[in-house]
N, C-alpha and C positions, 0 to 999 in steps of 0.2 A: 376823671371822666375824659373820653378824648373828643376832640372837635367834632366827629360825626356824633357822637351820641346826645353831645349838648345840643344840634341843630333838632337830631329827632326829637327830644326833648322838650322843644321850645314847636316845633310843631306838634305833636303829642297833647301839649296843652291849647293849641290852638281849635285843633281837633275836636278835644275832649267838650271845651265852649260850643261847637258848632253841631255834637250829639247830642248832648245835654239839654241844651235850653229848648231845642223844640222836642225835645221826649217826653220834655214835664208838660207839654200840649198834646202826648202823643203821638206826635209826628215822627215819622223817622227819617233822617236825613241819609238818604241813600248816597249820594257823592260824596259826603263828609264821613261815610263808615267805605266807602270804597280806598280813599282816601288812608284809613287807619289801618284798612288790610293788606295794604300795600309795605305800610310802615310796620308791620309787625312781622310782613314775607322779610322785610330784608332785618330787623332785628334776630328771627331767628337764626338767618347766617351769621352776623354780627356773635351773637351771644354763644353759638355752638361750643365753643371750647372754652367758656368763660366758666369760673368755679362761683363766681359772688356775681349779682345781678343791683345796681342800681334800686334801691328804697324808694326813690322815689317814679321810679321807671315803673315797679312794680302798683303803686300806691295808683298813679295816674288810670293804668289799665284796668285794676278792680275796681276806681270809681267807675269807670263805661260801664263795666259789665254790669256790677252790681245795681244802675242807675237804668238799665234797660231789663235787668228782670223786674227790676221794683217796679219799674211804671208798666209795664206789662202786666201784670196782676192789676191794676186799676183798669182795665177795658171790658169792652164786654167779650164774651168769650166768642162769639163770632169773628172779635176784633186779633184773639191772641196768634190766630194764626200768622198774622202779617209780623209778629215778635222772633218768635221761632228759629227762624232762618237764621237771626242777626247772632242771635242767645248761644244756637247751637259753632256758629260758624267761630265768634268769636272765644268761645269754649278752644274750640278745635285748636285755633291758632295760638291762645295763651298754655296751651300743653304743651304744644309744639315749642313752645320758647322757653318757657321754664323746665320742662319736663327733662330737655336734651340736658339746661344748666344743673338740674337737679342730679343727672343720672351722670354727671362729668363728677359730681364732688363723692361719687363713691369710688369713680376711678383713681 
């Protein structure tokens, strides 16, 4: 792994702390996911021509994601709307970044 990816890395999991812990209150930390989508615009450059992806790069991002649908299903459903945007955005952005690595390993 090379020097940039270890710092994202070690922010990635700083990140992940500052989503997490207030989603299990259902809050959602809007500066702390602006924060992650920033780091995932520039990992998609980073990873574009990569054939293998970091295990634990990947592992990091599906606990977010997974940790924000999960607690989404516990509000009420007037509540799910404010989920939504985060669900679908960080959807978007984690296709963007594996999809490109995925579609490179059949090249």
């Amino acid at each position: 792994m090379d020097e940039r990816m270890e710092e994202i890395m070690i922010l990635l999991d700083s990140i992940a702390t500052e989503i997490i812990v207030p989603l299990r209150s259902k809050i959602i930390n809007e500066p702390a996911f602006n924060k992650l989508y920033e780091i995932m615009d520039e990992l998609q450059d980073l990873l574009r021509n990569e054939k293998k992806v970091e295990k634990d790069l990947v592992a990091i991002l599906f606990l977010i994601y997974t940790q924000l649908g999960t607690q989404s299903r516990y509000v009420p459903e007037e509540d799910k709307k404010r989920f939504t945007p985060y669900i679908s955005k960080m959807r978007e952005k984690m296709r963007n970044i594996f999809g490109k690595a995925l579609q490179n390993e059949g090249a």
